[in-house]
VOBA-1610 file (N, C-alpha, C; in pm, whole numbers, padded with zeros to 5 digits, always signed):
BEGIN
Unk+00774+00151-01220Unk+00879+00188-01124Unk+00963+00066-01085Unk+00898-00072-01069Unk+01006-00161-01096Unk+01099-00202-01184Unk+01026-00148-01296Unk+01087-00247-01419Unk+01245-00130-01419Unk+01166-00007-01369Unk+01301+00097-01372Unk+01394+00097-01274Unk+01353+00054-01166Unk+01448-00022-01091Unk+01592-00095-01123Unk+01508-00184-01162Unk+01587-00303-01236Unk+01703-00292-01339Unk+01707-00172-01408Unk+01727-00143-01525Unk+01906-00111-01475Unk+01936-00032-01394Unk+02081+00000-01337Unk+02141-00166-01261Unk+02099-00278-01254Unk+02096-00367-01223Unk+02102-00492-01307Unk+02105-00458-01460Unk+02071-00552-01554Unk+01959-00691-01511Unk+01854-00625-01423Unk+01714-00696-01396Unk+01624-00664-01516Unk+01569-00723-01608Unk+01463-00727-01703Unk+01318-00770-01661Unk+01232-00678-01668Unk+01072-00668-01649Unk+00966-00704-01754Unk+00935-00842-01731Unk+00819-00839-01850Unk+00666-00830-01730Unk+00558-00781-01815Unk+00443-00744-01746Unk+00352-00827-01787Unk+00268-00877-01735Unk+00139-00919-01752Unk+00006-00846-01728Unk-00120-00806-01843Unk-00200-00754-01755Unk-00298-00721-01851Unk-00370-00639-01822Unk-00498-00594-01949Unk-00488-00481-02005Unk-00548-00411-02122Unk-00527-00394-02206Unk-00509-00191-02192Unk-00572-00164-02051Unk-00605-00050-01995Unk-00449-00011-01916Unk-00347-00072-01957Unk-00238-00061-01795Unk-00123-00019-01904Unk-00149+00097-01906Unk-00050+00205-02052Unk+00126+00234-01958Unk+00120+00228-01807Unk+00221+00284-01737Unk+00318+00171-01775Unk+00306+00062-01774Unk+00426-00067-01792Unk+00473-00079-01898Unk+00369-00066-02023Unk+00455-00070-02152Unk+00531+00035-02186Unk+00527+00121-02110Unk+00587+00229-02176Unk+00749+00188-02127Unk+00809+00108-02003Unk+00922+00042-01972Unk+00964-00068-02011Unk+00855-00148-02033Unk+00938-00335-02035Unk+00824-00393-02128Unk+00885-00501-02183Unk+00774-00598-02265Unk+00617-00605-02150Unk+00528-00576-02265Unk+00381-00601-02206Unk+00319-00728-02264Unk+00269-00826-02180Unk+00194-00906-02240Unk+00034-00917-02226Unk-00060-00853-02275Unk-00203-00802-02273Unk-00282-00963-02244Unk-00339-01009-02154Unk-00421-01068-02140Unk-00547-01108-02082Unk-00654-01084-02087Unk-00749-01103-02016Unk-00764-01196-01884Unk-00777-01110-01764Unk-00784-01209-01644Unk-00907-01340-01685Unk-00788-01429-01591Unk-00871-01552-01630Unk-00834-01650-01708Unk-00735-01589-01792Unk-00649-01657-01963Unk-00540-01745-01891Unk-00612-01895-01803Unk-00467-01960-01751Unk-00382-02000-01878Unk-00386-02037-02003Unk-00300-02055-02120Unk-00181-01914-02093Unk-00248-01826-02095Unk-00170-01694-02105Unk-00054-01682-01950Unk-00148-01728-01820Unk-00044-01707-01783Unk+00032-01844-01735Unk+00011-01917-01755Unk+00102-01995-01769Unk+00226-02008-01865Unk+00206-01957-01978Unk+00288-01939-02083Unk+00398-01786-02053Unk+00320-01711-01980Unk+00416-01574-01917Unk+00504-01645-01794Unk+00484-01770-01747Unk+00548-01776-01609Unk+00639-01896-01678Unk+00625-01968-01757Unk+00737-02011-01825Unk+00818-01913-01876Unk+00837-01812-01939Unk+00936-01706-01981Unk+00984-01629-01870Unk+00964-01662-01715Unk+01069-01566-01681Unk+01124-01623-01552Unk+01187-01572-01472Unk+01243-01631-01362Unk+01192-01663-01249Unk+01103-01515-01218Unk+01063-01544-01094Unk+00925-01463-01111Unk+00814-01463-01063Unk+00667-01338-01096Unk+00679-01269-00956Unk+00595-01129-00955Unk+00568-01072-00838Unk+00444-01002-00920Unk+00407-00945-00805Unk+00246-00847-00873Unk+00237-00681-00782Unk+00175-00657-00852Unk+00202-00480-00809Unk+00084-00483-00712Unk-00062-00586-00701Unk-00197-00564-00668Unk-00224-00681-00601Unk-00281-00646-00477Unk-00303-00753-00353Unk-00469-00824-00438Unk-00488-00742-00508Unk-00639-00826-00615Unk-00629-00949-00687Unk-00490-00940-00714Unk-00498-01058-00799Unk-00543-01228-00724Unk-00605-01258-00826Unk-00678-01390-00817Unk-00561-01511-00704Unk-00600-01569-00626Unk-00572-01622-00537Unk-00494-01732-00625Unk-00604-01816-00734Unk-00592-01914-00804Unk-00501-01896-00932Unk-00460-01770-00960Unk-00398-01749-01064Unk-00224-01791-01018Unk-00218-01702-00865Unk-00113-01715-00808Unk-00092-01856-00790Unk-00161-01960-00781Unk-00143-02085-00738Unk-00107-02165-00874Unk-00133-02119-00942Unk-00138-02163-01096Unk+00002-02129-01130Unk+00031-02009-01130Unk+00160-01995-01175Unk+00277-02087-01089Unk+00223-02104-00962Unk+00344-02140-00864Unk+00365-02240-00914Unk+00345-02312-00995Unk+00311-02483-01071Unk+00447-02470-01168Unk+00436-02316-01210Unk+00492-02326-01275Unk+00687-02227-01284Unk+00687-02149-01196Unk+00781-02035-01160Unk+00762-02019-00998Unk+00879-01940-00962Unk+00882-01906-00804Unk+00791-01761-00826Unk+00697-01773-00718Unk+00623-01639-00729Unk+00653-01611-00597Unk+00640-01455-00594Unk+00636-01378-00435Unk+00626-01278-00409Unk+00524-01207-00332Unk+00458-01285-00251Unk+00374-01427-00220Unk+00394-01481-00110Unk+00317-01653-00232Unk+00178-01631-00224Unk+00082-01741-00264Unk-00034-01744-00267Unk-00118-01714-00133Unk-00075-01779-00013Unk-00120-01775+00139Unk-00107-01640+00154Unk-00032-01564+00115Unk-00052-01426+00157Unk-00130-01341+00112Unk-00181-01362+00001Unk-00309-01320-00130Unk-00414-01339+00036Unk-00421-01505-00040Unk-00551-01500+00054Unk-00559-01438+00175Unk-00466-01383+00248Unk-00512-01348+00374Unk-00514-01208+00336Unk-00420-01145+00319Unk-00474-00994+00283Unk-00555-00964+00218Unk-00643-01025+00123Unk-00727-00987+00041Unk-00830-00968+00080Unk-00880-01057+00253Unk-00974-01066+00285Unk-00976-00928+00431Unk-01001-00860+00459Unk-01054-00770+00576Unk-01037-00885+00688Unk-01127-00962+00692Unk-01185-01058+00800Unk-01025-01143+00848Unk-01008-01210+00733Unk-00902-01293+00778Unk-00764-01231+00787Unk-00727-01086+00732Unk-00657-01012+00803Unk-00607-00993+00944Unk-00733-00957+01012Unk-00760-00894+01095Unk-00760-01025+01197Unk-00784-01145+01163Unk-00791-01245+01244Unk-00621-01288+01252Unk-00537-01296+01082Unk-00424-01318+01156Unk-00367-01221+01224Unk-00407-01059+01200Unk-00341-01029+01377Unk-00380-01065+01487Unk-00484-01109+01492Unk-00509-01137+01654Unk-00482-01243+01675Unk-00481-01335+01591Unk-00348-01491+01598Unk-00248-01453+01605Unk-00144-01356+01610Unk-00032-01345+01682Unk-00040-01242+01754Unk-00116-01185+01827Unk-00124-01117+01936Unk-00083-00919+01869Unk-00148-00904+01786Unk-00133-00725+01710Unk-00241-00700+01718Unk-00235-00553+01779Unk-00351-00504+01836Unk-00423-00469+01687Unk-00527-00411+01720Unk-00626-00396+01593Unk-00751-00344+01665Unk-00818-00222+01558Unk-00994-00182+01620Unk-01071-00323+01694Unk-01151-00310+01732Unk-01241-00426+01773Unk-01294-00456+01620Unk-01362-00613+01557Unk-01447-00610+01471Unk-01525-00723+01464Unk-01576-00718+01407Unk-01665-00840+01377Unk-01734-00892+01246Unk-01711-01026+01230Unk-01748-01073+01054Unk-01939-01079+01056Unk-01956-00977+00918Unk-02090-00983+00921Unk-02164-00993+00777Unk-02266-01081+00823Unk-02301-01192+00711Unk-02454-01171+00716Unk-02521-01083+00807Unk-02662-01103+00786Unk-02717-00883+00880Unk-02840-00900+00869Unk-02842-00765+00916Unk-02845-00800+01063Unk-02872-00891+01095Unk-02877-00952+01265Unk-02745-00937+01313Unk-02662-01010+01243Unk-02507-00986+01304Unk-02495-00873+01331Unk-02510-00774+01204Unk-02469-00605+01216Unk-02510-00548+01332Unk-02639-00594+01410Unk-02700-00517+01515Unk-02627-00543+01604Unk-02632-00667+01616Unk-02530-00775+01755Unk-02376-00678+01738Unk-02303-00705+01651Unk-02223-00654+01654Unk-02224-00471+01705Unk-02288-00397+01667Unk-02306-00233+01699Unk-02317-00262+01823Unk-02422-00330+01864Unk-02435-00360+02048Unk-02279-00373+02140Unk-02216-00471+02070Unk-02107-00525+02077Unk-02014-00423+02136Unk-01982-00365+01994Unk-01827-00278+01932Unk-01896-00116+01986Unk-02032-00079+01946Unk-02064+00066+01986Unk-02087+00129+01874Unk-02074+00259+01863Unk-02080+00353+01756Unk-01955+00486+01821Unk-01953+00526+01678Unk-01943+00523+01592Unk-01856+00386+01566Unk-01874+00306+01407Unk-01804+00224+01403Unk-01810+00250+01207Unk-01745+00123+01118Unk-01714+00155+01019Unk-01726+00027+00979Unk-01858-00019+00862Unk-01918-00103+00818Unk-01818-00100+00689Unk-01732-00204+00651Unk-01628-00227+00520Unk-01675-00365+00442Unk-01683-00319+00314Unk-01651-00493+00267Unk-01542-00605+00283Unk-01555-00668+00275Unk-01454-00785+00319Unk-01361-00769+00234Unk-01366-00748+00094Unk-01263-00753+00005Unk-01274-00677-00113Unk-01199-00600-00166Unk-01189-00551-00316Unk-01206-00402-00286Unk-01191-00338-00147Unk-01223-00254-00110Unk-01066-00120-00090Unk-01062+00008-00146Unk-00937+00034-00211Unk-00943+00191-00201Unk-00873+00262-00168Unk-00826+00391-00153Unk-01042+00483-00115Unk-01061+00417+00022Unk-01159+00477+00091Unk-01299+00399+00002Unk-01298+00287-00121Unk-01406+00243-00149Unk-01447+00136-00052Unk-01615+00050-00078Unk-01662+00010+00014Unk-01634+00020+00161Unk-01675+00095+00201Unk-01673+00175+00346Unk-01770+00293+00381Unk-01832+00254+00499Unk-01917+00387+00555Unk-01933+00381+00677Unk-01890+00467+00737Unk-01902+00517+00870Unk-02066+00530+00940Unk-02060+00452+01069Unk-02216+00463+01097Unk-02178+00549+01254Unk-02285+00584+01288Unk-02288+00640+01354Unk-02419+00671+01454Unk-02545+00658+01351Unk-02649+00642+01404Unk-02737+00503+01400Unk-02837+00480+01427Unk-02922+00371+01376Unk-02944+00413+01231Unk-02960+00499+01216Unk-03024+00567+01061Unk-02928+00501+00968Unk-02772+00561+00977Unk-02686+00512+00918Unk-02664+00337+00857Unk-02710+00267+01021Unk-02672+00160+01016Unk-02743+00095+00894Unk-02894+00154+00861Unk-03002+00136+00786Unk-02900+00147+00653Unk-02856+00241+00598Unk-02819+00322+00493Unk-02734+00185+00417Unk-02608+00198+00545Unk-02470+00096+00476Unk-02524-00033+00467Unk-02638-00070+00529Unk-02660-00222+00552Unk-02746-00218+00336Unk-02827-00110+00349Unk-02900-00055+00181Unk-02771-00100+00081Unk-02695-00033+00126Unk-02573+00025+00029Unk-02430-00105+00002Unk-02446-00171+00088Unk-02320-00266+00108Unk-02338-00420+00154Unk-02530-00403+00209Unk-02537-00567+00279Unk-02565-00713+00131Unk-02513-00633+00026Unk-02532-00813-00073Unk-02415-00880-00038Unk-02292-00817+00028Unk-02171-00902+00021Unk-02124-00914+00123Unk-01950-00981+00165Unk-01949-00981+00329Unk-01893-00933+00393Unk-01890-00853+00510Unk-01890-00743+00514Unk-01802-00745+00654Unk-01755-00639+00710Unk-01634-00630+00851Unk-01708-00557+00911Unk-01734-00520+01030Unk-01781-00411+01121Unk-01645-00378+01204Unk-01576-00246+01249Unk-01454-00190+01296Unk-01515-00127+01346Unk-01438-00091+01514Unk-01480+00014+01615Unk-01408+00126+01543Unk-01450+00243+01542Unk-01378+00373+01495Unk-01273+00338+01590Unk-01176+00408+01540Unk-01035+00432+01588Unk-01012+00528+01606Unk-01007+00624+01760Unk-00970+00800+01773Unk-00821+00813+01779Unk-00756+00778+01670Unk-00625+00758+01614Unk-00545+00953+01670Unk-00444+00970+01685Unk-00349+01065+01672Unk-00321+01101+01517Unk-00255+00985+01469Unk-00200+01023+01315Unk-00239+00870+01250Unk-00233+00900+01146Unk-00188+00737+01053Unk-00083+00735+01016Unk-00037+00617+00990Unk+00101+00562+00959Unk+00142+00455+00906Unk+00265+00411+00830Unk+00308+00322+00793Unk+00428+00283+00778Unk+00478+00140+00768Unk+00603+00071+00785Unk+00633+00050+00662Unk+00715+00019+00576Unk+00788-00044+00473Unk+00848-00141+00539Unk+00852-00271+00496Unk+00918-00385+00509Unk+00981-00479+00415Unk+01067-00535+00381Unk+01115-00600+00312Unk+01231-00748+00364Unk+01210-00823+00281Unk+01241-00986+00346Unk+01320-01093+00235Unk+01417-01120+00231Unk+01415-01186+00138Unk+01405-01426+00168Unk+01407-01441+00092Unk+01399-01576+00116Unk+01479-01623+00205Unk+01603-01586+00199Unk+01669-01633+00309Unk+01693-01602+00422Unk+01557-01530+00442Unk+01556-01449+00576Unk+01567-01293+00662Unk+01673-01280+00550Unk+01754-01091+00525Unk+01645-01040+00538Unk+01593-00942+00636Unk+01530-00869+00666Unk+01551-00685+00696Unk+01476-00607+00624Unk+01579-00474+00661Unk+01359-00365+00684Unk+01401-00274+00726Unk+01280-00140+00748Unk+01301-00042+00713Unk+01223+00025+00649Unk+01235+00144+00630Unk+01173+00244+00748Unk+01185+00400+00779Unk+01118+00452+00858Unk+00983+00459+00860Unk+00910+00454+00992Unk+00811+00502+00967Unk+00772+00638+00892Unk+00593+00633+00825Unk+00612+00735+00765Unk+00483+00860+00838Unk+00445+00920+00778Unk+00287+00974+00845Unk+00242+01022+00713Unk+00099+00957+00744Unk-00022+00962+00604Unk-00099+01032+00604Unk-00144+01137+00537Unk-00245+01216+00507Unk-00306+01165+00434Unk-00486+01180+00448Unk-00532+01121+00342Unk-00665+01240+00333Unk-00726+01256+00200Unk-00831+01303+00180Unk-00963+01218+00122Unk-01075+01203+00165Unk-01128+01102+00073Unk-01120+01003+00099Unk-01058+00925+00153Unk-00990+00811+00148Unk-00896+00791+00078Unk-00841+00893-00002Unk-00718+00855-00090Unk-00599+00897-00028Unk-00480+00865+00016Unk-00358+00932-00004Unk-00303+01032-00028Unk-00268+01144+00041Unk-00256+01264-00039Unk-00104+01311+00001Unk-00057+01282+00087Unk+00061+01330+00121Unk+00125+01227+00253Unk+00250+01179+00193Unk+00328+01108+00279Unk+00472+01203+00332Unk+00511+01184+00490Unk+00641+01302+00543Unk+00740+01165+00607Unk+00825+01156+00572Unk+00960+01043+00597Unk+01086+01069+00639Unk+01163+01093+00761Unk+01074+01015+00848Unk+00901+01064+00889Unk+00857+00975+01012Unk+00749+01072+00991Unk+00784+01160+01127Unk+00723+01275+01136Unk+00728+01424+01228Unk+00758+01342+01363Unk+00869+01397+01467Unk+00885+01346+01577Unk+00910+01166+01590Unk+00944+01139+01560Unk+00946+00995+01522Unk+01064+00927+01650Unk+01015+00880+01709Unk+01065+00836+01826Unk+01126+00693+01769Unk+01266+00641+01875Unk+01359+00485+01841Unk+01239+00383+01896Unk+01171+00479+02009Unk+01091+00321+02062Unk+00980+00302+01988Unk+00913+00387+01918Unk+00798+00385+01819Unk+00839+00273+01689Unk+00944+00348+01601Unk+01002+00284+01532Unk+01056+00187+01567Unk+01111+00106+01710Unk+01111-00017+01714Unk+00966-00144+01707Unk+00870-00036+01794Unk+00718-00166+01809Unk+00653-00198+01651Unk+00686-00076+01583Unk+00669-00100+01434Unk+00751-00176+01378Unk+00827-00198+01386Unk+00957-00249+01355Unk+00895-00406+01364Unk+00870-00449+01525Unk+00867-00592+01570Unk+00740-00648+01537Unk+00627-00535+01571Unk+00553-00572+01430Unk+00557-00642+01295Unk+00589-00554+01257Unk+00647-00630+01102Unk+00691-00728+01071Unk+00827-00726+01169Unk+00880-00904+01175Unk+00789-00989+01204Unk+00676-01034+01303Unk+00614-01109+01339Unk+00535-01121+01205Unk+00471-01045+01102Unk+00412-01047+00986Unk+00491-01130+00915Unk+00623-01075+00912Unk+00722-01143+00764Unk+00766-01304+00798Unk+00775-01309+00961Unk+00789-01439+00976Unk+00705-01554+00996Unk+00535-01506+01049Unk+00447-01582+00974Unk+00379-01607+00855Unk+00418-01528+00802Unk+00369-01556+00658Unk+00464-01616+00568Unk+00619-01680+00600Unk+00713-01682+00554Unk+00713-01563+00444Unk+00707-01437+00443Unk+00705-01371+00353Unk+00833-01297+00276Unk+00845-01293+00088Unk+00931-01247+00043Unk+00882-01113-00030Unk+00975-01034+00020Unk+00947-00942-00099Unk+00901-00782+00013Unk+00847-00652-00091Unk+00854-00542+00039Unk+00681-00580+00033Unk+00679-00510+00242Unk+00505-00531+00272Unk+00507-00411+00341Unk+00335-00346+00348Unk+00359-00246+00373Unk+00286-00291+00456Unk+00243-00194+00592Unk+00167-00212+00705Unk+00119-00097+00748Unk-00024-00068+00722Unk-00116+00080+00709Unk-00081+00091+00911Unk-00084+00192+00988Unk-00077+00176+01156Unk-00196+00315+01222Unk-00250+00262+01260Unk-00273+00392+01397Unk-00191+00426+01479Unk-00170+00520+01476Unk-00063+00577+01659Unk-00176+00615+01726Unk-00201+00564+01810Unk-00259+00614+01983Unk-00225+00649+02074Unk-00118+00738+02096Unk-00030+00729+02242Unk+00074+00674+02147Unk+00148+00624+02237Unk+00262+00516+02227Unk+00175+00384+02171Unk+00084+00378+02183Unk+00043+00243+02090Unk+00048+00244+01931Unk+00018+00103+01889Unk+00055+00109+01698Unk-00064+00057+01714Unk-00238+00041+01610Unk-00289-00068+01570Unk-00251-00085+01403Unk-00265-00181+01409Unk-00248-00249+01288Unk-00405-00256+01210Unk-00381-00129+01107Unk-00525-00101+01020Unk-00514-00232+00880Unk-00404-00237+00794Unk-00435-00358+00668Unk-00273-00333+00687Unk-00252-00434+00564Unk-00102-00472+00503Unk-00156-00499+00371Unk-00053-00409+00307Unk-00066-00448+00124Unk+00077-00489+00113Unk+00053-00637+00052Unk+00205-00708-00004Unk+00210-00675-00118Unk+00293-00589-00112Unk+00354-00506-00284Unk+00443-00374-00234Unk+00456-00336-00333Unk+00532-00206-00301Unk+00400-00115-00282Unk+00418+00038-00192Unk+00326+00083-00163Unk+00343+00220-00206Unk+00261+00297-00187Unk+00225+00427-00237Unk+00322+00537-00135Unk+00244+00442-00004Unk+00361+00545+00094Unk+00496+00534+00115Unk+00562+00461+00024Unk+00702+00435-00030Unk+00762+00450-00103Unk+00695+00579-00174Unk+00739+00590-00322Unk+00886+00730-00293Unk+00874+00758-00191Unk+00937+00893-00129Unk+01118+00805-00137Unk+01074+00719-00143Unk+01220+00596-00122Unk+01289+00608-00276Unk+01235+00639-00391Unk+01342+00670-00491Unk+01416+00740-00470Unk+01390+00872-00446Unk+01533+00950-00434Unk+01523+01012-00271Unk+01469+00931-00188Unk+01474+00959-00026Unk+01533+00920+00043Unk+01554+00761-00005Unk+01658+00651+00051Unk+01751+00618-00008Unk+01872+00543+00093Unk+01992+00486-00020Unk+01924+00393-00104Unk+01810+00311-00048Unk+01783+00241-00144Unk+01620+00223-00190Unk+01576+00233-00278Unk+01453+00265-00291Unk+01348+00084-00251Unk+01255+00120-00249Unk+01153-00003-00215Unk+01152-00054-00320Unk+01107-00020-00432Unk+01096-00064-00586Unk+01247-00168-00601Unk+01359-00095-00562Unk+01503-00176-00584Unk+01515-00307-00493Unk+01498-00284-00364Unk+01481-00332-00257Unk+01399-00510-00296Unk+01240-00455-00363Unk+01171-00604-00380Unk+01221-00647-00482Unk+01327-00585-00553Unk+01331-00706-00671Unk+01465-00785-00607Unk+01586-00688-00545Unk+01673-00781-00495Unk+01597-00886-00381Unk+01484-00894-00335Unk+01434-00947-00190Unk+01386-01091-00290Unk+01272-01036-00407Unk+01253-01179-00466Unk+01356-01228-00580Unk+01489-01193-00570Unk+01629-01270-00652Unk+01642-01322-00574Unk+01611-01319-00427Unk+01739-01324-00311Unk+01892-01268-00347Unk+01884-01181-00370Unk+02017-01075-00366Unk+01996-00996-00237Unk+02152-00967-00217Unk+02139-00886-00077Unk+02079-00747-00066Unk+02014-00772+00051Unk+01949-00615+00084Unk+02002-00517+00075Unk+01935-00390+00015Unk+02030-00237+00054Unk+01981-00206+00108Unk+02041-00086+00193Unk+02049-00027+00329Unk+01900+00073+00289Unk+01811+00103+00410Unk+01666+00077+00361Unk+01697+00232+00471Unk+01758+00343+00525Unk+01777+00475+00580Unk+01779+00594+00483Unk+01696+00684+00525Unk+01653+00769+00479Unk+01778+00839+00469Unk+01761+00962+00356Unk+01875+01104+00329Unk+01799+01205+00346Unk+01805+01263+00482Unk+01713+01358+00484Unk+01562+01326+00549Unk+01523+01446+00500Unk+01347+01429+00479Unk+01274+01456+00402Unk+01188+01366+00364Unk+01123+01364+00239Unk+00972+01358+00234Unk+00887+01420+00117Unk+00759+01431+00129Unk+00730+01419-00013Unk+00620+01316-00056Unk+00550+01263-00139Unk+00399+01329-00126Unk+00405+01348-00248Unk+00292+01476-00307Unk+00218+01375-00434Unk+00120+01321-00373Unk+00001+01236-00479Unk-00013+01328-00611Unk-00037+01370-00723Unk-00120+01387-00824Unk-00254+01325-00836Unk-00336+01342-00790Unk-00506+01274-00755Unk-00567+01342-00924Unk-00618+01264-00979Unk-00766+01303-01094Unk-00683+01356-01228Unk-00571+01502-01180Unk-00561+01570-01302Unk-00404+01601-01313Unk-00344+01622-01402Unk-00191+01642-01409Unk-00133+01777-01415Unk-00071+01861-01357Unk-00044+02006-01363Unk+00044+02011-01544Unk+00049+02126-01580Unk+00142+02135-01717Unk+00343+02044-01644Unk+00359+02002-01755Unk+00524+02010-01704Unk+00602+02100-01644Unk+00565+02172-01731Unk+00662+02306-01734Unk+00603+02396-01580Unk+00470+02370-01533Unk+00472+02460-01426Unk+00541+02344-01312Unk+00513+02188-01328Unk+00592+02104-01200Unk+00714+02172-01177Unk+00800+02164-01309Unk+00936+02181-01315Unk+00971+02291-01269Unk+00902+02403-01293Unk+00915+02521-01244Unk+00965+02534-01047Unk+00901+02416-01027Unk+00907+02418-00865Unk+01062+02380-00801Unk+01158+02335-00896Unk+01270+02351-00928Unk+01289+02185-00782Unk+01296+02210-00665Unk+01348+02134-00617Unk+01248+02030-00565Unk+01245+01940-00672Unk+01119+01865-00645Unk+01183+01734-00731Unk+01103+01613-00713Unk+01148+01529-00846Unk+00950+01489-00900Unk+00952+01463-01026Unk+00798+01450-01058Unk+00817+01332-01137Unk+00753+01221-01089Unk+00712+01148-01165Unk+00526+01135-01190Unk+00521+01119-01352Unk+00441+01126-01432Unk+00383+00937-01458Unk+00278+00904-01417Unk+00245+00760-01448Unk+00221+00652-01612Unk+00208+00790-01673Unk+00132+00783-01790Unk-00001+00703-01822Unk-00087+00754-01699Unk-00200+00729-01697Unk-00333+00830-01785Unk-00431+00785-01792Unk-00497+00858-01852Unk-00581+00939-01723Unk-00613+01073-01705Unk-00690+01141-01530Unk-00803+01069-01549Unk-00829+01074-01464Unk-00958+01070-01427Unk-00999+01093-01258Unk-01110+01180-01166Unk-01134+01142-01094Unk-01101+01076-00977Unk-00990+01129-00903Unk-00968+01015-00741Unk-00882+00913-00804Unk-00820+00885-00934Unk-00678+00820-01007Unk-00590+00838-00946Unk-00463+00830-00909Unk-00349+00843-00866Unk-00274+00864-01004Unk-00228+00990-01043Unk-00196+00994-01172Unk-00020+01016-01186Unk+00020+01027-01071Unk+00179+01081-01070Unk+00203+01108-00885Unk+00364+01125-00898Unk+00372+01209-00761Unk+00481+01316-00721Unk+00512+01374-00632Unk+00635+01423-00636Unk+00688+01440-00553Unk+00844+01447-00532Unk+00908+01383-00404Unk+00995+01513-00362Unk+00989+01582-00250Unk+01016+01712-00204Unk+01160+01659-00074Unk+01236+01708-00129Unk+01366+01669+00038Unk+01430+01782+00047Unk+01457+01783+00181Unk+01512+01901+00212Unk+01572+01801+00393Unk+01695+01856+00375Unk+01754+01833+00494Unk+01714+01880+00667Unk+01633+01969+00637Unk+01565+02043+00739Unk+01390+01998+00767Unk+01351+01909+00879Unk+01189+01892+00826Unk+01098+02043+00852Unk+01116+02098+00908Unk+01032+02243+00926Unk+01016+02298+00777Unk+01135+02315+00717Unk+01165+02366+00586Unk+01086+02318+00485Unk+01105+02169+00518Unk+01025+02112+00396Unk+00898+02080+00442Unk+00828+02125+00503Unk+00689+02115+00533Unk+00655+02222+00501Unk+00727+02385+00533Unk+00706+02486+00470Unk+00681+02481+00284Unk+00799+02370+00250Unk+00797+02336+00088Unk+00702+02296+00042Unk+00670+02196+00121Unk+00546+02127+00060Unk+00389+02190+00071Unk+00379+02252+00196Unk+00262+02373+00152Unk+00254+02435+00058Unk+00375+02479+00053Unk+00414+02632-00058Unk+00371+02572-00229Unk+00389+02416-00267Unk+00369+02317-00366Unk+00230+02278-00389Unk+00182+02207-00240Unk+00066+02218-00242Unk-00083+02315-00266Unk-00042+02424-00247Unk-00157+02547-00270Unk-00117+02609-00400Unk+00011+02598-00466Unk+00028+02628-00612Unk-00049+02516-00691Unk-00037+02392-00709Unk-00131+02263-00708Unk-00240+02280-00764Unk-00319+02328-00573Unk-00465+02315-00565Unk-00514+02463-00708Unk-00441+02560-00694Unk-00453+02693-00812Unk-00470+02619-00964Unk-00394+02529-00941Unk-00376+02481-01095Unk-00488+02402-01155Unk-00561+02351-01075Unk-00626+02243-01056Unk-00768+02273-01134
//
């Protein structure tokens, strides 16, 4: 979706990556390399202008490696902090963003101290590598605490007060080097599983003062981190309050509604942010709703059938809780298109 971006723009996409990642070649030069191959990427970051990465996973040290050699961005400092749960969560509370209660835990002693602490129900996470509802379990009892500590205590680990959240939510943000800063609306997240299942943009009732604390939020993110490029910022609504659940620096899932939702899509947006080219106008047309494809792919011909929809196809292989495609539902009316997107959704689940 970037490289297609780019393409009405005379921006050229070469990829780096392993040998399993079928969606990129099918747009722009692929260069197959085994993580780890600094020859390889060093030799990819001499051939191009500038790097960015689709995955907050990538190696801390790889990013540092390349910077030796090309402008990368997001930079390396931002890897490391998002990558980690712990140190996340610490730089919000170094600039004052609210967040669950938590605590870093390194032994089964901490875990107790901490439950004492924070309470129950609470939500035992790994520190890192942890991704659409993996490493995570909800405790609730002592029993539990037994279970996740079985299931999750070899590595290091976050303890979070549950959050009796209203909705979930998220910001789109985007920044470029020289400062240019623009937002997209908030959105509201459905998730099943832990996965993603349906994003509504704006999101339902969406208040100026909501969308401003999100808003100032964000800035305080983009301006300590000197950050380039779009960031997303996962939120609780509580009331009128926002907490701040993670930030993935990349383009995000709950932004994908921005190809044909916004004047300007997120995908377009980060590549002008890391040219430093000027921002486009980041306001919605309408309202729009993003429809995951999870595990399995419906026929074409029945998507298409749904006539006012747009479908993109990943060219992934299914499998299981995959994110395999999505589809982007607008309708000028939000009642209407929530009616739409049911009416999509339970044809779907039939197909399935």
């Amino acid at each position: 979706m970037l490289a297609l971006a780019g393409y009405p723009l005379s921006i050229r996409c070469r990829h780096i990556g392993g040998p399993d990642d079928t969606s990129a070649r099918e747009v722009a030069d692929y260069v197959v390399a085994p993580q780890g191959d600094a020859d390889a990427l060093v030799k990819f970051a001499r051939s191009v202008d500038v790097v960015t990465y689709e995955s907050e996973n990538v190696p801390v040290e790889a990013a540092e490696q390349i910077a030796q050699h090309a402008r990368i961005y997001p930079s390396a400092r931002v890897l490391r902090v998002s990558q980690d749960r712990l140190f996340e969560k610490q730089f919000f509370a170094s600039h004052h963003i609210a967040t669950a209660p938590f605590a870093r835990i390194d032994s089964r002693a901490d875990l107790d101290a901490a439950i004492e602490r924070i309470g129950l129900p609470a939500v035992l996470k790994t520190r890192r590598l942890g991704y659409d509802g993996k490493g995570q379990a909800v405790i609730r009892s002592r029993e539990d605490a037994d279970a996740a500590w079985k299931q999750h205590g070899s590595v290091p680990l976050i303890l979070e007060g549950f959050v009796r959240f209203e909705r979930e939510v998220s910001i789109i943000a985007v920044r470029s080097p020289s400062g240019d800063t623009r937002f997209y609306p908030i959105v509201e997240n459905h998730h099943e599983a832990g996965i993603l299942r349906l994003s509504l943009a704006p999101a339902p009732q969406l208040t100026p003062a909501l969308q401003h604390k999100a808003e100032a939020l964000a800035a305080t993110v983009l301006e300590q981190l000197d950050y380039v490029g779009v960031l997303a910022i996962e939120l609780f609504q509580c009331g009128d309050a926002l907490l701040a659940n993670e930030m993935a620096p990349r383009v995000h899932n709950s932004g994908h509604w921005t190809i044909e939702g916004a004047v300007t899509s997120q995908f377009e947006n980060h590549l002008r942010a890391i040219l430093d080219l000027p921002l486009g106008n980041t306001d919605a047309i309408g309202h729009a709703a993003m429809i995951n494809l999870i595990g399995s792919i419906p026929t074409l011909p029945d998507m298409l059938r749904f006539g006012d929809t747009h479908v993109h196809l990943y060219g992934k292989t299914p499998r299981p809780g995959r994110k395999v495609g999505h589809i982007t539902v607008l309708n000028e009316d939000a009642v209407m298109l929530r009616k739409r997107v049911e009416e999509i959704r339970a044809r779907l689940a039939l197909q399935d």
